[in-house]
ChimeraX commands (.cxc) that place a marker at each C-alpha (Angstrom):
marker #1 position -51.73,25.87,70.38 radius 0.5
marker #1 position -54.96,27.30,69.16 radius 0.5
marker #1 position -57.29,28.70,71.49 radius 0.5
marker #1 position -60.92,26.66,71.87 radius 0.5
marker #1 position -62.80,29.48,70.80 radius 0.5
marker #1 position -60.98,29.80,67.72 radius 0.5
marker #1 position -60.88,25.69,67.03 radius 0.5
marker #1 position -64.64,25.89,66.86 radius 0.5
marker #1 position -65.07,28.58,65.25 radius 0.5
marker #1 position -62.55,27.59,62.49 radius 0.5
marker #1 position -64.39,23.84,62.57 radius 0.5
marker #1 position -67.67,25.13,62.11 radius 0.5
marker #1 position -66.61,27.07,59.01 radius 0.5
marker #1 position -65.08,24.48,57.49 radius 0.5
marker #1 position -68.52,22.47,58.04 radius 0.5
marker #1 position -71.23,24.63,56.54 radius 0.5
marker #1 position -68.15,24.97,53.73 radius 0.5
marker #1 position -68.04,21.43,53.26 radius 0.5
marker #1 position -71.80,21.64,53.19 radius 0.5
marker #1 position -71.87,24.11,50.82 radius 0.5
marker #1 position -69.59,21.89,48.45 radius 0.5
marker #1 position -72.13,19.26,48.77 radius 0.5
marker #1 position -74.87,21.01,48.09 radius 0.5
marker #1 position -73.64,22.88,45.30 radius 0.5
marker #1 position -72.05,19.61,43.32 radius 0.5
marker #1 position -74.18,16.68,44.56 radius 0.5
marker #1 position -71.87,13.67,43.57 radius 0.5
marker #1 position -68.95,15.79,45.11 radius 0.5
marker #1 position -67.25,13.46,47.72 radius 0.5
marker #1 position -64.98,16.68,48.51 radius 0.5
marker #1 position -67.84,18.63,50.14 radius 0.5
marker #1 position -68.53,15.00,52.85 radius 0.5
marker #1 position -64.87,15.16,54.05 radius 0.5
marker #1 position -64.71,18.67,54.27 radius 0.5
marker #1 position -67.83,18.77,56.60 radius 0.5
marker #1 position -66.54,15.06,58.41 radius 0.5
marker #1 position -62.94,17.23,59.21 radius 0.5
marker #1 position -65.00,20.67,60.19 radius 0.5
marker #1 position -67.19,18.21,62.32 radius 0.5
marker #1 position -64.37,17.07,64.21 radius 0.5
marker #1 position -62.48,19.93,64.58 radius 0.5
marker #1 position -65.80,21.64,66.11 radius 0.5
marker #1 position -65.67,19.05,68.50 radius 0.5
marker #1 position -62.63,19.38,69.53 radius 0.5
marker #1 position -62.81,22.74,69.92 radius 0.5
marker #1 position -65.84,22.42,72.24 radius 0.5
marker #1 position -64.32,19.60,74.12 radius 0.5
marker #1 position -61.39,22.13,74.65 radius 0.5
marker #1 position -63.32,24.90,75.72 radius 0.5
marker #1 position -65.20,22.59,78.29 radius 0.5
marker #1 position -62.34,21.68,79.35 radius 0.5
marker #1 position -60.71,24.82,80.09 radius 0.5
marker #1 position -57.15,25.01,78.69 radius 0.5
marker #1 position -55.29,23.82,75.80 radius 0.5
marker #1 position -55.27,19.98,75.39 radius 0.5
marker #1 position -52.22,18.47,73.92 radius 0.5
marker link #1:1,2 radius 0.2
marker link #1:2,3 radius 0.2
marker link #1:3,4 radius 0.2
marker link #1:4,5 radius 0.2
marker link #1:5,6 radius 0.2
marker link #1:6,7 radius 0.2
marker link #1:7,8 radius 0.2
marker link #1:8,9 radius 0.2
marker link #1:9,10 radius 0.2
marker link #1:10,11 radius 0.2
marker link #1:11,12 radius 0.2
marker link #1:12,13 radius 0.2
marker link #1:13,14 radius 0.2
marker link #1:14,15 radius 0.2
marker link #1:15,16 radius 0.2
marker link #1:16,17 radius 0.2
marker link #1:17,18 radius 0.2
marker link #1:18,19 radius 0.2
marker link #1:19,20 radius 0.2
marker link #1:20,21 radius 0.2
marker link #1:21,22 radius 0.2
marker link #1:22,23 radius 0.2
marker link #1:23,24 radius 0.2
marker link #1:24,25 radius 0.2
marker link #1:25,26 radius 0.2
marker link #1:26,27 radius 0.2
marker link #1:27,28 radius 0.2
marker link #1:28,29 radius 0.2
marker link #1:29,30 radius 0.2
marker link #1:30,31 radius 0.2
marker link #1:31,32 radius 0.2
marker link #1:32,33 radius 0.2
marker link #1:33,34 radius 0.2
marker link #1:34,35 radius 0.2
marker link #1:35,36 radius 0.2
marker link #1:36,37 radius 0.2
marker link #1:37,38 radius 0.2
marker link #1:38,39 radius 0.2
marker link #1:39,40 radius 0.2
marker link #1:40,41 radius 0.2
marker link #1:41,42 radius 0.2
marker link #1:42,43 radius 0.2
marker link #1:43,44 radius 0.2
marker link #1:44,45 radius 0.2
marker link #1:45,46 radius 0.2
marker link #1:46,47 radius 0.2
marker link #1:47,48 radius 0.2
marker link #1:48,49 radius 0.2
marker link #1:49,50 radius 0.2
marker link #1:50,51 radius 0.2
marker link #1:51,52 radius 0.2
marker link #1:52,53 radius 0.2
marker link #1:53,54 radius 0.2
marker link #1:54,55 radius 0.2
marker link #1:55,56 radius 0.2
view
């Protein structure tokens, strides 16, 4: 299992990526789920790390 540190850190690039996306092709629905996914994953990777451990 991933580490938190690396779950957000991974999340939160695949947010400002998403962003990005979105920014760069404004009708692209590809650059919203990418950001809803890093989003999450950020989440969970800060919910993990406050935590303390690896969640299953």
């Amino acid at each position: 299992m991933a580490s938190a540190r690396k779950t957000l850190i991974t999340g939160s690039a695949t947010f400002v990526v998403g962003l990005a996306l979105w920014l760069i092709f404004t009708p692209s629905n590809v650059g919203v789920v990418l950001m809803v996914i890093g989003g999450l994953e950020a989440m969970y990777g800060g919910y993990k790390s406050v935590r303390g451990g690896d969640v299953t």
